[in-house]
C-alpha positions in Angstrom: 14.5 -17.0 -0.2 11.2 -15.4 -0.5 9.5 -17.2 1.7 12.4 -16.9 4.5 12.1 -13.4 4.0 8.3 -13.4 4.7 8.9 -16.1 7.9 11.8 -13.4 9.4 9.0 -11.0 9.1 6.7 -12.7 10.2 8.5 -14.0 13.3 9.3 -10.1 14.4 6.8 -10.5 17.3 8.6 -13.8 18.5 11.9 -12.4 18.9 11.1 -9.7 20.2 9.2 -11.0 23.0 11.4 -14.5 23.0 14.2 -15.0 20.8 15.9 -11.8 20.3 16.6 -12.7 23.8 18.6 -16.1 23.2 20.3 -14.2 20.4 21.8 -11.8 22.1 23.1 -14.1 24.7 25.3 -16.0 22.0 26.7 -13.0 20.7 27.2 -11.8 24.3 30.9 -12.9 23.9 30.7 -13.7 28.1 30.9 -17.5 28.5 30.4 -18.1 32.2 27.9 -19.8 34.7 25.7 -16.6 34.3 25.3 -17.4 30.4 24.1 -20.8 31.2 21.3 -20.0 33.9 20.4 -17.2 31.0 19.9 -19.7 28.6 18.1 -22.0 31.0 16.2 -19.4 32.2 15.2 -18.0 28.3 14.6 -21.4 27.2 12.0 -22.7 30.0 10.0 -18.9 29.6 9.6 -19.5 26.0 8.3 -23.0 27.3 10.7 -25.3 25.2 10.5 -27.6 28.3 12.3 -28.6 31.6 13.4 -32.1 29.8 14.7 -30.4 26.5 16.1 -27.2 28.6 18.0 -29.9 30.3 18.8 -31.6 27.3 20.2 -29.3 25.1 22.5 -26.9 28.0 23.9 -30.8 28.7 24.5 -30.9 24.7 26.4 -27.2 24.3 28.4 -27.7 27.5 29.7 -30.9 25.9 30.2 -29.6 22.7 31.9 -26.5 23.7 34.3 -28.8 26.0 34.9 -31.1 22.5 35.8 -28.9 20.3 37.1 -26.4 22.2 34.9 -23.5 22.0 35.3 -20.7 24.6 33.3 -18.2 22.5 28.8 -18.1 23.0 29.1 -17.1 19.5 30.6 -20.6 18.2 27.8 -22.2 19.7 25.1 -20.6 18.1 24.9 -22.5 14.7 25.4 -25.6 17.0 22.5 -24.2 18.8 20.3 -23.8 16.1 21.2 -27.2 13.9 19.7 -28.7 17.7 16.5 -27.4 17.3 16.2 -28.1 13.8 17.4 -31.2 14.1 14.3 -32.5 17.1 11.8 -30.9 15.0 12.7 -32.9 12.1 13.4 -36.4 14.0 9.2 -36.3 14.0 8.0 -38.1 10.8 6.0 -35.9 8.0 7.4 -32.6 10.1 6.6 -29.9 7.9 4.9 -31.7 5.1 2.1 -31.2 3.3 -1.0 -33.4 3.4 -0.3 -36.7 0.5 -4.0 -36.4 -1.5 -3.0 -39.1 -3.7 -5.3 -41.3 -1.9 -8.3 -39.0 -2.3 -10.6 -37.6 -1.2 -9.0 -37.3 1.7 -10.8 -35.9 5.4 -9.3 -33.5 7.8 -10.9 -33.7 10.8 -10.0 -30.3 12.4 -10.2 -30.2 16.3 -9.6 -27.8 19.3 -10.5 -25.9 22.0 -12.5 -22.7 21.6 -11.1 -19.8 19.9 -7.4 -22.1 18.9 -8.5 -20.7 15.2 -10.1 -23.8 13.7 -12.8 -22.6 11.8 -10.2 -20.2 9.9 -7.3 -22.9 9.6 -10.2 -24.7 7.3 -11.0 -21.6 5.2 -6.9 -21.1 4.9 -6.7 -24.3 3.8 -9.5 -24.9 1.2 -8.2 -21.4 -0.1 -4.6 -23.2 -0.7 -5.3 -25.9 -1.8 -8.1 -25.2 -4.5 -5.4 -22.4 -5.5 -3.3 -25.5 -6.3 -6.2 -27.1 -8.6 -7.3 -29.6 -5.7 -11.1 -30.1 -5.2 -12.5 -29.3 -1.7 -15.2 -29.5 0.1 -15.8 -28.3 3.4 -18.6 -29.6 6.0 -19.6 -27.2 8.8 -19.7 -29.9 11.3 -19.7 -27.0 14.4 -23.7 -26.8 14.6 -23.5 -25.3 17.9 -22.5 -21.5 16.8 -24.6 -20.2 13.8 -21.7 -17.9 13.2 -19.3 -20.4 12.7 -21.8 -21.8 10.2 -21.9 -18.7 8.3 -17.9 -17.9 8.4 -17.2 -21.6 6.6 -19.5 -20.6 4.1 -17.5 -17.2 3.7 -14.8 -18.9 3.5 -16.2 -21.3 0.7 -17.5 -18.4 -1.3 -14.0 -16.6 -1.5 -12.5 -20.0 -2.6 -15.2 -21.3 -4.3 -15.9 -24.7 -2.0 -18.6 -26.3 -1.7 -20.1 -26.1 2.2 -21.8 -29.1 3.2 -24.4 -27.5 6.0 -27.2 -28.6 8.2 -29.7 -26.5 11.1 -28.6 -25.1 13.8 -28.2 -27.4 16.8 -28.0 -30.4 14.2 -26.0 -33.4 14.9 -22.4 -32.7 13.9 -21.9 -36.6 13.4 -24.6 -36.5 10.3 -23.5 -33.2 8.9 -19.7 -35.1 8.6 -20.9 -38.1 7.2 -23.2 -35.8 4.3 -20.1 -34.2 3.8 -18.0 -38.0 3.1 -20.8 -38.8 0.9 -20.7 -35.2 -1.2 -17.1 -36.1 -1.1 -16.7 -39.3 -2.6 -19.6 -38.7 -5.2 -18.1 -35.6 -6.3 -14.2 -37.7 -6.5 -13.0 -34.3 -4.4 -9.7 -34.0 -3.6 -9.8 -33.3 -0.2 -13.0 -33.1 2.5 -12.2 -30.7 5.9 -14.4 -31.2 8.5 -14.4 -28.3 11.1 -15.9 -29.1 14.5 -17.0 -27.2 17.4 -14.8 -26.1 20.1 -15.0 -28.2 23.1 -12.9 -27.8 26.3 -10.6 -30.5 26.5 -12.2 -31.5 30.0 -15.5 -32.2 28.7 -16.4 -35.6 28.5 -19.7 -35.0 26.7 -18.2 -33.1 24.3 -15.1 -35.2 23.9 -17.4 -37.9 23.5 -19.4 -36.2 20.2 -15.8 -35.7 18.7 -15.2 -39.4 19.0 -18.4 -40.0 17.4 -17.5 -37.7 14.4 -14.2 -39.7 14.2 -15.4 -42.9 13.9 -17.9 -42.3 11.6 -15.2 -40.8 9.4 -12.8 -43.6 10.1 -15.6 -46.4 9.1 -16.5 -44.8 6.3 -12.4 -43.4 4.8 -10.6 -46.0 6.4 -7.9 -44.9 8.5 -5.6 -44.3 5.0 -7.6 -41.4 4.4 -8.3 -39.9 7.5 -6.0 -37.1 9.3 -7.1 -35.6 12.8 -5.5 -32.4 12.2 -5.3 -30.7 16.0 -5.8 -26.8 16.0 -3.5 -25.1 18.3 -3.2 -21.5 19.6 0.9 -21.1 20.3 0.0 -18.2 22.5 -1.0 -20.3 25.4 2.0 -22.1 25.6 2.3 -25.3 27.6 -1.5 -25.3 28.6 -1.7 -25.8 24.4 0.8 -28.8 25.0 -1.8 -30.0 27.7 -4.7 -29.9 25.3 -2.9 -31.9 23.0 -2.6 -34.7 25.0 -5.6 -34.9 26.3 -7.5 -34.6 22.7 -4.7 -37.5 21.9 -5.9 -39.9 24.6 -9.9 -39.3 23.4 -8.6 -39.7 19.3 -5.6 -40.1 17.6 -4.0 -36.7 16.8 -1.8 -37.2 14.1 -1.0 -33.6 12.6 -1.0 -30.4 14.2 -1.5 -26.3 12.9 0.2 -24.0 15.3 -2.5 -20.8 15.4 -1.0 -17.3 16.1 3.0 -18.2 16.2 3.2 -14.4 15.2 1.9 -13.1 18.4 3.4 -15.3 21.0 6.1 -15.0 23.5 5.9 -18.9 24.2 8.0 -19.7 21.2 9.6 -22.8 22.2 6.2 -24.6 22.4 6.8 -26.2 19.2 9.9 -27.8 20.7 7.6 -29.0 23.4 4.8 -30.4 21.2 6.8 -32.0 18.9 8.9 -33.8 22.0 5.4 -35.0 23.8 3.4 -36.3 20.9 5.8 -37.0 18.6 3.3 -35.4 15.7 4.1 -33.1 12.8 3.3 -29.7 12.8 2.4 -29.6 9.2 1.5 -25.5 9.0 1.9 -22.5 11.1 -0.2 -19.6 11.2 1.7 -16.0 11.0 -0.8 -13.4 10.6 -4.4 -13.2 9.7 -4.6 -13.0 5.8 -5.9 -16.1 3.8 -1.7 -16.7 2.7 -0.5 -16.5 6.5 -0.9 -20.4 6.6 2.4 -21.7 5.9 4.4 -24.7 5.5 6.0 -25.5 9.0 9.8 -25.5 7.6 12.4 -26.5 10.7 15.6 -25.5 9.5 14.0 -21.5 7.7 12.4 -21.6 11.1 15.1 -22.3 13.4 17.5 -19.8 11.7 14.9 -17.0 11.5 13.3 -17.5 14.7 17.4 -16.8 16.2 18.6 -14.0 14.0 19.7 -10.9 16.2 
């Protein structure tokens, strides 16, 4: 219940630029051809999706024709178990990472400013709260600063930050980091890279070479390619995601900046399109605003008037 309370708060911003918009339309008591171009309209602003929109209005008209139900109201639980429900159809949605097979590497990607280099600090800070050994490798040589805010970050937690120079190659600074790792039996190694615009093929191409160096030396059982994205920019996130997924294979995701958005539905959209987990979600700035994605606490507090 506490942490509901903390993801209703959290998710003030959301409704009140998305959701609080949805709400009131199913406790609008007026069930007409008006409600439904509402909700269509609502849903593909909050950029859910044309397929899902589609989806889901097909869904409530045939529900509300099946049991009856001449009352927006009625529909809103039904509404709601939906969205839960295709969030949680993706495998590992809302799970935390297994470190039973240790140590084991997050490669953290994204585009610039999606929050990477401070999803790594919030997670080292979690999970060395929880007892876990981490170590972090500063694998984005390109910005000195981002150098020196992982080590800030390692500091707070106490982590070990595997550096190198400036202008270094990223590729050796991840493999030192797998070594430090292994030789140290750590719990868990992140990696955070640079930011690279997902239309680079140069710099696509160094990601791929940080990947497979990671995959030859972890093996693929040990290796999660954790994609950082901001929720803010909606569907253009969605188009990031697919393009880092064609260049390596993306197989969890951290949604930056949910707090702040008025694109809510782009978790829908995500989790529809690349069929990956979003394993946390960011809601605020603090080093405990990275929480467990939950689909059902989410669903219900993301539509509460």
């Amino acid at each position: 219940m506490a942490f509901f309370k903390k993801l209703r708060e959290s998710l003030k911003g959301v409704r009140e630029k998305w959701s609080s918009g949805l709400a009131k339309l199913f406790s609008s008591g007026k069930f007409d051809a008006d409600f439904w171009d509402n909700l269509e309209e609502k849903l593909i602003a909050g950029d859910t999706g044309l397929e899902f929109t589609e989806e889901i209005i097909d869904f409530l008209k045939d529900e509300a024709k099946r049991k009856k139900i001449n009352n927006p109201a009625d529909l809103k639980d039904i509404f709601v178990s939906k969205i839960a429900g295709e969030l949680n159809a993706v495998p590992g949605m809302g799970k935390s990472f297994d470190l039973t097979n240790k140590p084991l590497v997050l490669l953290l990607a994204g585009v610039n400013g999606s929050g990477k280099t401070t999803s790594a600090g919030k997670l080292a800070a979690m999970y060395s709260k929880q007892g876990k050994k981490v170590i972090m490798a500063a694998a984005d040589t390109f910005r000195a600063a981002a150098v020196e805010q992982l080590k800030i970050w390692g500091e707070r937690s106490n982590v070990r930050v595997i550096a190198q120079g400036q202008g270094s190659d990223p590729a050796a600074v991840a493999f030192d980091a797998w070594k430090a790792a292994e030789s140290s039996n750590a719990d868990l190694l992140i990696v955070d890279t640079a930011g690279r615009l997902h239309d680079k093929h140069n710099l696509m191409e160094e990601l791929r070479k940080i990947h497979r160096i990671l995959l030859r030396e972890a093996g693929s059982d040990r290796l999660e390619v954790v994609l950082v994205l901001d929720a803010v920019l909606g569907q253009n996130s969605v188009a990031q995601a697919e393009t880092f997924n064609k260049i390596i294979p993306v197989s969890s995701i951290i949604l930056t900046k949910y707090d702040n958005t008025a694109k809510g539905g782009v978790v829908i959209s995500i989790a529809r399109k690349l069929n990956v987990p979003v394993r946390f979600i960011g809601l605020g700035e603090g080093a405990d605003d990275l929480n467990n994605f939950d689909a059902e606490d989410f669903a219900n507090a993301l539509m509460e008037n």
